[in-house]
Each structure stands twice: as structure tokens, then as C-alpha cells.
C-alpha positions as CSV (number, residue, x, y, z in Angstrom):
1,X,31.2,-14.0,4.6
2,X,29.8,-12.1,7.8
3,X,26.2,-12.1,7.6
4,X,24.0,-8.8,7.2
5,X,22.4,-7.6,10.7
6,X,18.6,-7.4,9.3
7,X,16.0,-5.9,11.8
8,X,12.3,-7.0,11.1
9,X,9.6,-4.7,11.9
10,X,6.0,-6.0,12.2
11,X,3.0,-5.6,14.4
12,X,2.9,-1.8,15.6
13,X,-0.1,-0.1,16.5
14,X,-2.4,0.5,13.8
15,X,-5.6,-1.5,12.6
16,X,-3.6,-3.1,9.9
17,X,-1.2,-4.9,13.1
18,X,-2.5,-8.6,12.6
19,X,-1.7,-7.9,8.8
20,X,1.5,-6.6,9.6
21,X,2.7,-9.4,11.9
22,X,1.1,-12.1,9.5
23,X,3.6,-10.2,6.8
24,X,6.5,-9.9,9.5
25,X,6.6,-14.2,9.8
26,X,6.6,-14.7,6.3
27,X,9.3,-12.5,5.3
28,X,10.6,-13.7,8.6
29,X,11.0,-17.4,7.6
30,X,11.5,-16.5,3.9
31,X,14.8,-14.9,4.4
32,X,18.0,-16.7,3.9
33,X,19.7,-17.4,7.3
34,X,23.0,-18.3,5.9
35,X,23.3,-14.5,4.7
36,X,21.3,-12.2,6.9
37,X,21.1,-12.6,10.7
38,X,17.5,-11.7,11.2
39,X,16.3,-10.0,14.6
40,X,12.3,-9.4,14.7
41,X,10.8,-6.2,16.3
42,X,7.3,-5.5,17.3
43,X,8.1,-1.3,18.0
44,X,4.7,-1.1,19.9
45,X,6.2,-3.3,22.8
46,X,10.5,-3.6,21.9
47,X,11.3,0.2,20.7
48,X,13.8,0.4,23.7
49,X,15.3,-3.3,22.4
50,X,15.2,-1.5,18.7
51,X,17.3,1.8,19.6
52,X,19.4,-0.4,22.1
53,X,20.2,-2.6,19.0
54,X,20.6,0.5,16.5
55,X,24.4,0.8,15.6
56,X,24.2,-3.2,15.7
57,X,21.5,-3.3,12.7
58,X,22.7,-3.1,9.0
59,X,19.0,-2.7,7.6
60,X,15.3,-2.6,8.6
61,X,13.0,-4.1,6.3
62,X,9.5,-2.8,8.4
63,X,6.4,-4.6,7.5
64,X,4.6,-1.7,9.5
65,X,1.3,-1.2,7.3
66,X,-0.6,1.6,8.2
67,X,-0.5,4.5,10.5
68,X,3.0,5.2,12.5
69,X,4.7,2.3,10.3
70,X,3.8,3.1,6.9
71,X,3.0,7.3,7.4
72,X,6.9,8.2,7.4
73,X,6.9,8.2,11.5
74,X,9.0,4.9,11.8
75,X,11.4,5.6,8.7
76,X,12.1,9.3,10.5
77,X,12.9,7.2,13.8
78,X,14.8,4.9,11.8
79,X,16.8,7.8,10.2
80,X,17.7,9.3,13.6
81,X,19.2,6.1,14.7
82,X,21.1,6.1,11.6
83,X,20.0,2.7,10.5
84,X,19.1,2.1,6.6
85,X,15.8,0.5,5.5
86,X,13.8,-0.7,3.0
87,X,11.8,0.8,1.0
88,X,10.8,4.8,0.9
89,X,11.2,7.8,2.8
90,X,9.8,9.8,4.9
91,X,7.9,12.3,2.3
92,X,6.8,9.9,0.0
93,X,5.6,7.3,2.8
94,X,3.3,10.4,4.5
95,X,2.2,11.5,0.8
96,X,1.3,8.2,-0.1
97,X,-0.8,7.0,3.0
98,X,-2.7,10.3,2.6
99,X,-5.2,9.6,-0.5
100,X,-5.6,13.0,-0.6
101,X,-2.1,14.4,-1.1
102,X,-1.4,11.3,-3.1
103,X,-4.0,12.3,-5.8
104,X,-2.9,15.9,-6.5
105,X,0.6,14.3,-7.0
106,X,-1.0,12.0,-9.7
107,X,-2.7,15.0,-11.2
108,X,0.2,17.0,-11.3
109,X,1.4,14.0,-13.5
110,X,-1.3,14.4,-15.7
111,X,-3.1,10.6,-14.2
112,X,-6.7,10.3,-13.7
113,X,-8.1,10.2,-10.7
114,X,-11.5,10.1,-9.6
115,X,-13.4,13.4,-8.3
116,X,-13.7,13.6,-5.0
117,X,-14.8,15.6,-2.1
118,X,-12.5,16.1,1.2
119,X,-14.2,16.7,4.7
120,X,-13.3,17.4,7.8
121,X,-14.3,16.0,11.3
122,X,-15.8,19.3,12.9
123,X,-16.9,20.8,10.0
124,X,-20.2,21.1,8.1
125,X,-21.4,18.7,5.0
126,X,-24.3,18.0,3.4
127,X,-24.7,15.0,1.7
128,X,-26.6,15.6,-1.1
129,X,-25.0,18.5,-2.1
130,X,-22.1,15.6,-2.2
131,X,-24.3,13.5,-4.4
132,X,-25.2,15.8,-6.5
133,X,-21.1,16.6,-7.5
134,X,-20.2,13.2,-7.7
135,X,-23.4,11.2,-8.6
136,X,-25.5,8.4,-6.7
137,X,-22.6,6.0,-6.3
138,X,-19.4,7.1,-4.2
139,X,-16.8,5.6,-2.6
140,X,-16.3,7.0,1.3
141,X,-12.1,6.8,2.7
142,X,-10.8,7.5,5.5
143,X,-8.3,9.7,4.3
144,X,-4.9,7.8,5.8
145,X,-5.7,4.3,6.3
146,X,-4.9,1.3,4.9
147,X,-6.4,-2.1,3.8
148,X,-9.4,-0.3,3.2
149,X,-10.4,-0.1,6.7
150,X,-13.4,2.4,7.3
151,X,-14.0,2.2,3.4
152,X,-17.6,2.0,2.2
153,X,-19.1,1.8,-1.0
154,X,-22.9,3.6,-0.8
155,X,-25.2,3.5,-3.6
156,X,-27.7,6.1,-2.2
157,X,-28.0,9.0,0.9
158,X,-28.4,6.5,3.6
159,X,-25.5,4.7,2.6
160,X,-23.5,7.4,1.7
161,X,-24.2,8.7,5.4
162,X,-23.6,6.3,7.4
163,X,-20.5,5.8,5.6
164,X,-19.2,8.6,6.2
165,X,-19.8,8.5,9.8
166,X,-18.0,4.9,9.7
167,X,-15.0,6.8,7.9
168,X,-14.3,9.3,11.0
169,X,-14.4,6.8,13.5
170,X,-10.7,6.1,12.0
171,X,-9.9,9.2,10.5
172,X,-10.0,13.3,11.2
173,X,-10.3,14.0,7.7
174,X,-12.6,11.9,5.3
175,X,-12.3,11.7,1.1
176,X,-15.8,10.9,-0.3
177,X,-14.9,9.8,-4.4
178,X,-17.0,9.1,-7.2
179,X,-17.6,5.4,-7.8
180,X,-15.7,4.3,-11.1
181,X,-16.9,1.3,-12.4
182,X,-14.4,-0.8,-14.3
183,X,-11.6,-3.7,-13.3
184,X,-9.1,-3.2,-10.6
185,X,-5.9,-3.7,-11.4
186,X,-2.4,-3.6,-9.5
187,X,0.8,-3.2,-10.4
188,X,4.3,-4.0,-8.6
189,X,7.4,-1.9,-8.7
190,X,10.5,-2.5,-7.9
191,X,13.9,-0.1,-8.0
192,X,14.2,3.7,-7.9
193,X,15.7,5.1,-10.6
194,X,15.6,2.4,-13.3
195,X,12.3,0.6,-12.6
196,X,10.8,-3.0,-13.0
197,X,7.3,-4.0,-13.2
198,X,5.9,-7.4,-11.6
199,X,3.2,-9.0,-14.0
200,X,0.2,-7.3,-13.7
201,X,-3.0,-8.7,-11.1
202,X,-6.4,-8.4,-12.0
203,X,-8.6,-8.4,-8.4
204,X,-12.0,-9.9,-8.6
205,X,-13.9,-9.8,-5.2
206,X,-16.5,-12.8,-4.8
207,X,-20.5,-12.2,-4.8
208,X,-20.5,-11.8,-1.3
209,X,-17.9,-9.0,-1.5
210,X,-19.7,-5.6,-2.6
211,X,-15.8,-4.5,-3.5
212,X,-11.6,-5.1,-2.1
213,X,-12.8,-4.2,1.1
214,X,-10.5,-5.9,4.4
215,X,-12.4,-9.0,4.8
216,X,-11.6,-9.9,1.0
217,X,-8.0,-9.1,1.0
218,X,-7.3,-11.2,4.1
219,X,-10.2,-14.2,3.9
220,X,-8.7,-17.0,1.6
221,X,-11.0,-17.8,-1.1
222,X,-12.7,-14.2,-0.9
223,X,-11.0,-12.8,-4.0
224,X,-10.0,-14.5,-7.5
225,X,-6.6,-13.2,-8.0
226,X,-5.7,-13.2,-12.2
227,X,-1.8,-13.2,-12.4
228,X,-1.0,-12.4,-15.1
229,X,-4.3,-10.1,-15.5
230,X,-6.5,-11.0,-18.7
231,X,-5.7,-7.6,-20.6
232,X,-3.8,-7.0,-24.1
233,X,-0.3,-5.7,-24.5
234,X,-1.1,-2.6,-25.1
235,X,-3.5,-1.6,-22.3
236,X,-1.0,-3.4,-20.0
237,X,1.7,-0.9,-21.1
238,X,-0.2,1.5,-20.0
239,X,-0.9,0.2,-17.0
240,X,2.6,-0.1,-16.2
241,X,3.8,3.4,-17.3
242,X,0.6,4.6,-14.8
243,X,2.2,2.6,-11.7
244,X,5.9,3.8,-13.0
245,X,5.0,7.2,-12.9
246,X,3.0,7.1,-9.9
247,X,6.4,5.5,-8.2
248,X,8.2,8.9,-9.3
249,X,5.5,11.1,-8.7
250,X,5.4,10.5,-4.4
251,X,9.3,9.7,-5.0
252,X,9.0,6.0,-3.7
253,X,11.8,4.2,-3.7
254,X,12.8,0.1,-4.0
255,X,9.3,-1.0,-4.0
256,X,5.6,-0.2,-4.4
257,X,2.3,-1.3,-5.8
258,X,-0.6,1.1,-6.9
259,X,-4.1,-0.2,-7.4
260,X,-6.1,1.2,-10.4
261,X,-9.9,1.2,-11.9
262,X,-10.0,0.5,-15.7
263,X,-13.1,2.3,-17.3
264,X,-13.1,0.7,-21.3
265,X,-9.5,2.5,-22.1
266,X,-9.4,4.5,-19.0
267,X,-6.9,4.4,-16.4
268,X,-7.8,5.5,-12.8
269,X,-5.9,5.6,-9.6
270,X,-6.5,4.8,-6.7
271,X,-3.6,4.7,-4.1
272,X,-0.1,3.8,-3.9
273,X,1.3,1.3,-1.5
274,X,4.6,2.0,0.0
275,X,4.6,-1.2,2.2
276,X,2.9,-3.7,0.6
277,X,1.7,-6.9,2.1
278,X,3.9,-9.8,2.0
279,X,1.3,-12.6,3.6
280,X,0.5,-15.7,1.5
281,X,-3.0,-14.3,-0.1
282,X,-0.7,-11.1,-0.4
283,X,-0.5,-9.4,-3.7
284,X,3.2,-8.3,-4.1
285,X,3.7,-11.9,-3.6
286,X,2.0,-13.5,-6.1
287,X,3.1,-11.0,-8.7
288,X,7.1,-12.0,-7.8
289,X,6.1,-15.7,-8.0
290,X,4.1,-15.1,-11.5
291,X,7.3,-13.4,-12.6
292,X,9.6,-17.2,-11.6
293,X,10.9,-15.1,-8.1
294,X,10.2,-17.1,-4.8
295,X,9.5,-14.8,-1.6
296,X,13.3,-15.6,-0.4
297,X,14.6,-14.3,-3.8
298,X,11.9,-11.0,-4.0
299,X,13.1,-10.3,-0.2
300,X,16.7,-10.1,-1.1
301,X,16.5,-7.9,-4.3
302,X,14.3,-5.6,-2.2
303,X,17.2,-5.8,0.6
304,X,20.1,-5.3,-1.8
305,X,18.3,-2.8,-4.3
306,X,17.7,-1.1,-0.8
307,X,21.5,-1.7,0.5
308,X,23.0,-0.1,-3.1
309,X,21.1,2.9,-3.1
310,X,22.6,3.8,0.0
311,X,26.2,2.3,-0.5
């Protein structure tokens, strides 16, 4: 059987590129060789070798997190070469990576969210007209980043200040929310139309870790990881419908993960994931493995799932 011509995208240029080229050689060495013939592409320094190689590549599976790989700027390149990929499309991936568009998509669902307040770089703010909407304890985002780079979690007007300023040094536009306090939660999808849920991870940042922030995704040991999370049957199901309709709501397709706050029997979300991270402390991961899939057997249903939609 004549192998299928896989392009592998990882590195690029955003602050999530050691991530991304840490997720790039595992999926790298978990694919089978015997059925895909597996070229690896770092756009930042081989986009001429990618568009050279474009009517040669039966799928791209980009492991781009972040800015230009995971915003809907690679998957529009990739539709102009007329090469199929994994995963979503251009609209959902920009939605998604912007917290901000993401969340009126969840409302429009009916999902809670937490209130927030949207600035811009340029304009005015004060913060304790900001405090006094959301309360003492925020949560300050860049509005499109990943990984939760730029993230801070402030407690009072010094904090929520200097966080802010630490949010436009990545970002134009800056989403200050209100803390919810309560488990995080993710959830793994996979399909497009008829969906499957992963088992469910509970995230539990050490002492030293005030939250999920980048240093506790990527540190081994940083985080307790509960798969499958410690919750009952029916607050999972909910969990799962939350993450399902989150998938439909910014129209992702073949895989995604959203990350949630439970408050008591309250479900809040947070963001949706349209290219999750596929390194060994990597979430998407451990929820296939949970669920009896190895990362060869998770990275070919993603490829074929991806492969049928188009076929």
C-alpha cells in the first residue's frame, strides 16, 4: 500500500515555539512509518521547502501553538497550496485563539463564562473602576496567546496593575476576568459532526504554582494531573456536553480540548484549544492513553478522521 505523504509542522514563531517543536518530535516519532511517509517542517525557517513540497504532501498535521500557527494564518496558507490538514479551519482557529470572540460564542450558546473587561493598548483604564466590576481577585490575558503566557492572577490594585502591563507586552488588546474559584477541568474532543469525549482531567497546580500558568504546564512534577478526574457521573456529563458544544459553537473540527472552572455545580469556560499539546506532560495525551489509545493510535484517528472529512 503506498504510504500517505504527511507534512509535520512544528516550531514557528510564536512564544509557544519550544512547546511546539517539543510536540512536533513526539508526534514525529509516534507516527507509524510503515503507513505515512513523514516530512517535518519548521515554517519560520523551511516555508520555501513547504510550498516547494505542496502538491507532494497528502496532509499537514501542524503542531503550530500560538500566534501564526494556531490563529488561522498557517491553515489559510495551507488552503492556498491546496494541501489538507488536521484539525480546524481558518474561522474557528482565529475565534478560538481570541478569548474574547471565543466567549461571546459560548454565550451565544447559553455557557457561562466569567465577566470580564476588554482593553485596549492606547486607550484609557482605570483600575479600580475594573475592581470595582469584577471584584478584588481577577484574572489578567492577553487576549490571543497561548499557554498562558502574559497571564497573571492579582489579588489586589498593585497586582492587578502590573499585570496588566505584563499582558500588553504580548498582546494589543488585553481581557482582565473575574477570578472564579473552583476546579479546573479539561475535556478532549475528537470528530466533527459525531463527537467523542477523552476521559476527563482534573489539573491541580503544586503549592508553588499560584495557578496553570506556563512554568506548570511544561515543568514535570509542577502539576498533579487526575485522569480520570475525581467527579460523579453526572457533573461529568455535563462537563462533556459543555466541551461538545463549545467544539460546535467556534465550528472546530477533528479535535480540541476546552479548559473549565467548576464553582459547586457551576460550569465556566475558559478557552478552547484548537491545537493542543501533544508533549509527554501534555494533556490531550494523557486523556487518549486514560481512554486504552497510545499516541501512535490517537495520531492516526486524528489523521484519518481528518482525511474522511475531506474525501
Amino acid at each position: 500500500m503506498e504510504k500517505i505523504r504527511v507534512a509535520l509542522l512544528a516550531g514557528g514563531w510564536s512564544g509557544e515555539r519550544e512547546v511546539s517543536l517539543k510536540s512536533g518530535s513526539a508526534v514525529y516519532a509516534a507516527l507509524d512509518k510503515g503507513k505515512y511517509e513523514v516530512a517535518l517542517y519548521d515554517p519560520r525557517d523551511d516555508l520555501g521547502a513547504l510550498i516547494r513540497a505542496g502538491r507532494n504532501i497528502d496532509i499537514a498535521f501542524c503542531l503550530l501553538h500560538g500566534r501564526f500557527g494556531e490563529d488561522g494564518c498557517i491553515q489559510g496558507f495551507l488552503e492556498m497550496l491546496g494541501v489538507a490538514y488536521v484539525g480546524s479551519g481558518v474561522l474557528a482557529s482565529a475565534i478560538a485563539l481570541n478569548k474574547h470572540l471565543a466567549k461571546e460564542c459560548y454565550r451565544n450558546q447559553g455557557l457561562k463564562v466569567a465577566e470580564h473587561v476588554l482593553l485596549a493598548r492606547g486607550e484609557p483604564y482605570e483600575v479600580e473602576a475594573i475592581m470595582k466590576v469584577l471584584g478584588p481577585r481577577t484574572v489578567v490575558k492577553p487576549v490571543s496567546e497561548g499557554s498562558s503566557l502574559g497571564t497573571s492572577l492579582c489579588g489586589n490594585r498593585e497586582e492587578l496593575s502590573a499585570g496588566i502591563e505584563k499582558a500588553f507586552e504580548y498582546d494589543d488588546k488585553v481581557m482582565v476576568e473575574e477570578y472564579i474559584d473552583g476546579r479546573e477541568i479539561t475535556c478532549c474532543i475528537m470528530g466533527t459532526r459525531k463527537l467523542e469525549a477523552l476521559p476527563l482531567v482534573e489539573i491541580v497546580p503544586g503549592q508553588e504554582h499560584r495557578f496553570f500558568d506556563y512554568e506548570a504546564k511544561y515543568t514535570p512534577g509542577a502539576t498533579k494531573e487526575i485522569c480520570p478526574a475525581p467527579i460523579n457521573n453526572k457533573l461529568a456529563e455535563k462537563v462533556i456536553a459543555c466541551a461538545q458544544a463549545a467544539h460546535k459553537a467556534l465550528w472546530c473540527r477533528v479535535w480540541s480540548r476546552t479548559d473549565m472552572i467548576i464553582r459547586e455545580d457551576e460550569i465556566f469556560l475558559l478557552e478552547t484549544n484548537t491545537i493542543p499539546g501533544m508533549t509527554e506532560n501534555s494533556l490531550f495525551p494523557l486523556a487518549a492513553r486514560t481512554a486504552g489509545l497510545s499516541l501512535t493510535e490517537l495520531v492516526d484517528r486524528l489523521i484519518t478522521l481528518s482525511l474522511e472529512e475531506r474525501s
